[in-house]
N, C-alpha and C positions, 0 to 999 in steps of 0.2 A: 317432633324430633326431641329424643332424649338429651336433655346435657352431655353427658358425654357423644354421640354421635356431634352435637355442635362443635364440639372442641375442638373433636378428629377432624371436622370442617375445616375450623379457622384454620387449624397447624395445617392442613394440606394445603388451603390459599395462601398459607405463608409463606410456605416452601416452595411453592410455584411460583409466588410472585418474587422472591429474592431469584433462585434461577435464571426466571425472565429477567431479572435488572444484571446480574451477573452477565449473561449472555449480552447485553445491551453494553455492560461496558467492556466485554471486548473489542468491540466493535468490527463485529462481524461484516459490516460491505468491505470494508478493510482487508480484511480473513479472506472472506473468496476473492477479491481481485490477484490476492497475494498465492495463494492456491492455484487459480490458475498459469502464473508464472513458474510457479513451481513443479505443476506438472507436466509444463510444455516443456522444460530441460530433461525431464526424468523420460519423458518420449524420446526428443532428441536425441538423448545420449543411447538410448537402447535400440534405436529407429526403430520402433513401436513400442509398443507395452510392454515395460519393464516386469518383472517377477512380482506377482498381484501381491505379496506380503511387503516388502519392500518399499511398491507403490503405496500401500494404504499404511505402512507405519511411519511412511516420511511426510504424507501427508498430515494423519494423525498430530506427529509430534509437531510440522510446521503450523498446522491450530494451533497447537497450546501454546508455543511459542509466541505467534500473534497476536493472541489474545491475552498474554504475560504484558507484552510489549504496551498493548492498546489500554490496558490497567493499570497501570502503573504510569500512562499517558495520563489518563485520567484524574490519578491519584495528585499528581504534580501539577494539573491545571486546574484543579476541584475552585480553587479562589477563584481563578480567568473566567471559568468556564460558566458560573452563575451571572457573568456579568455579560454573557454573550446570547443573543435570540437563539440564535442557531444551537447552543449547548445546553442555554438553562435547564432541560428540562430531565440530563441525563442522571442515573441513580442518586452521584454523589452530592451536586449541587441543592437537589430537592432534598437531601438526607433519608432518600429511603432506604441508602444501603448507609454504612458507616466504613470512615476510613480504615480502620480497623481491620474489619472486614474484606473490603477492597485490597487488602495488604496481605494478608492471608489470601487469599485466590491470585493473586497477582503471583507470590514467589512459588506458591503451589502447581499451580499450570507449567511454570518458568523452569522450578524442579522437575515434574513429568516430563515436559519437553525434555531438554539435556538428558537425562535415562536412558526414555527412549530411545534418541537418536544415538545414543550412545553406544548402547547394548545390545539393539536388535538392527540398525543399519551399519555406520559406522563413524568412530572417532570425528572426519573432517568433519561431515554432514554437524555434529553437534558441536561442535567450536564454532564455524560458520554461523548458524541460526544465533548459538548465545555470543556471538560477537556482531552479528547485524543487530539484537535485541538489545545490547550495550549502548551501542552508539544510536541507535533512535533513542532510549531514556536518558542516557548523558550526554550526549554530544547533541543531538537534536532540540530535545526539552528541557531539559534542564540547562544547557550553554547557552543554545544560538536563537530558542524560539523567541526572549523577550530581549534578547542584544541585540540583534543587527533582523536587516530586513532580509539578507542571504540566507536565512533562516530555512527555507525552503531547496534553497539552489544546494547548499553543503550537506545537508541535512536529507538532502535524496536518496544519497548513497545505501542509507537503511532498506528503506524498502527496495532496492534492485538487489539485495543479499539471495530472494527464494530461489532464483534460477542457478546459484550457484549451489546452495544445498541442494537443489533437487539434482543435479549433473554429478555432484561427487557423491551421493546417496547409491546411483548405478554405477560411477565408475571409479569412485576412491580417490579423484583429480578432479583437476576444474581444468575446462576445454573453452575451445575459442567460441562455442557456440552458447555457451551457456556467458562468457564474458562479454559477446554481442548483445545479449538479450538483456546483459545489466546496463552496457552502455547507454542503450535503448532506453529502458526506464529510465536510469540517472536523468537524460536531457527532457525525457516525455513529462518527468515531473514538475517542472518551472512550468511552463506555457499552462498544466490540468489545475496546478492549487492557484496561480496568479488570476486563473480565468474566473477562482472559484470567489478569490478576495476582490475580483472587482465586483461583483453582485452583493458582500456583506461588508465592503468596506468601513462601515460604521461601527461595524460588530467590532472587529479588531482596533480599530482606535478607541471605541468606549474600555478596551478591557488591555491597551497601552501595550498591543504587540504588535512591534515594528513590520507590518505587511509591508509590502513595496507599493502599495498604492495610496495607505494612510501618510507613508515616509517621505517618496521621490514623488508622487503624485499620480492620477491617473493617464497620462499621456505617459512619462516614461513607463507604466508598467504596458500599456501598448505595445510602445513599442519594444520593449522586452521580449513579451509573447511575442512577436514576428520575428525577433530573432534569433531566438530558442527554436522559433519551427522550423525556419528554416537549416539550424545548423541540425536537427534532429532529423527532417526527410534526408539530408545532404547526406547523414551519418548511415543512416537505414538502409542507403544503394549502396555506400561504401562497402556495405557486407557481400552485395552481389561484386560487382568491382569497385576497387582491385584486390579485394582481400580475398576473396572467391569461396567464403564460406556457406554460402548459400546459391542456388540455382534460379532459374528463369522463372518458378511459380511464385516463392518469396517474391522475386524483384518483381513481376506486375504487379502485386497484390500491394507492396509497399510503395509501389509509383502510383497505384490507384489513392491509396488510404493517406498518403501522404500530400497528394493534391488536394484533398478535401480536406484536410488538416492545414493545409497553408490558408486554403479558400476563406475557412472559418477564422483562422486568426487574422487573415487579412479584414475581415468582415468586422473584428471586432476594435483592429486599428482607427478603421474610419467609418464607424458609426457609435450612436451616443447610446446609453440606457445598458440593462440589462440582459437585453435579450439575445445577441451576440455571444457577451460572454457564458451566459448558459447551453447556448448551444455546443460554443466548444467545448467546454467542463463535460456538457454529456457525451460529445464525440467522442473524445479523448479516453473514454471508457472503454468504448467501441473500440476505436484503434487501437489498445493495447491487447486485446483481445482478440481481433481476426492478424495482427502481426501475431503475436503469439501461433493463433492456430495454420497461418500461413509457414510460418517457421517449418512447425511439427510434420506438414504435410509435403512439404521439397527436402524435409531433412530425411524423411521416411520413401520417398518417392524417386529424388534423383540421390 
């Protein structure tokens, strides 16, 4: 191999390999969970499939937003996050990318996002995303994540923002159905991160962020989770009655998915170890996900 063909090597493995850490730190499982909340409004609102340009530049621009958000997450916790098993290992902490760097792709993405939604959906849609993307990096990470252990509970609110860009993306407003599905996440989120800090709770106290199970202990975060679940199934019928936003295929689906949502956090109340709370962390995936596509399919059906 020539020298020069070496070169062209390295700089291609270079440029792939920054990309792939790029991508890594927007934190893309983030990205699709949030994606799909966002497309199950833009369904809703259109009761089916909204105008394919529309759908795929709101999606588009709620990527880069995401992934603005998730970088710039990263950027602010790059100290934390080297001291945590669970983070060490992401670009910043190992310095294979530079903060620098990270700063530059973080307001980049954040710029493209706001454009976009700006110029080819409309106005609300991109105030909406760059004021949900606000308050996850100030109000979230940068306030409440090393202050208090509600850090999670107040701090919800960020991520329940997509369903409402995706509802005013088709209809220029925000509707009761797309405000149901943030209500939804708001509560969904206590019980899926508190289930996540009890399995790393060591990680969070080595790196002195006030989880609720480092702080109040592992019994009251228990019982927390059971009573976030329960006010969050209580909440999910409310939408069938008496608020009547939703019809009889929603409501089985969130009486089924909600039972086995109780079951697990009851399961994780009154038993010891691990293994519990990962169960619910990984259900709670699920559930946001077949409620989502239960929504989509009684809002399009009845």
């Amino acid at each position: 191999m020539t020298s020069f063909a070496k070169s062209l090597s390295a700089r291609v493995d270079g440029f792939t390999a920054t990309m792939s850490d790029l991508y890594e730190l927007s934190k893309p499982r983030i990205i699709s969970l949030l994606l799909i909340t966002t497309a199950a409004a833009m369904v809703m609102a259109a009761r089916g499939i909204p105008r394919l340009s529309i759908f795929a530049l709101t999606l588009i621009g709620g990527a880069l937003a995401s992934a603005s958000a998730g970088a710039f997450n990263c950027i602010v916790d790059s100290d934390i996050d080297g001291l945590m098993r669970r983070t060490c290992a992401r670009p910043l902490p190992t310095g294979r990318l530079s903060l620098r760097v990270a700063a530059v792709y973080a307001v980049t993405t954040g710029a493209l996002s706001f454009g976009l939604l700006y110029a080819f959906v409309n106005p609300l849609s991109a105030w909406l995303s760059l004021g949900g993307n606000l308050y996850y990096v100030v109000v979230y990470t940068l306030l409440l994540k090393r202050m208090t252990p509600l850090n999670i509970v107040i701090g919800g609110a960020a991520g329940a923002i997509p369903p409402l860009v995706g509802w005013a993306a088709v209809t220029g407003t925000i509707g009761g159905p797309a405000l149901a599905l943030f209500a939804l996440i708001f509560l969904w989120t206590p019980p899926h991160f508190w289930s996540l800090a009890l399995m790393t709770e060591t990680d969070y106290d080595r790196a002195r962020i006030p989880m609720l199970p480092n702080v109040s202990g592992v019994s009251r975060t228990k019982k927390e989770i059971v009573a976030y679940t329960f006010v969050l199934v209580a909440v999910s019928l409310a939408f069938v009655f008496p608020l009547h936003l939703f019809g009889w295929i929603y409501g089985a689906a969130a009486l089924a998915l909600g039972a086995i949502f109780t079951i697990d956090a009851l399961r994780v109340y009154s038993a010891d170890g691990r293994t519990a709370p990962r169960r619910l962390f990984t259900f709670s995936l699920l559930y946001l996900a077949l409620v989502c596509a239960a929504m989509v399919v009684d809002r399009i059906l009845i």
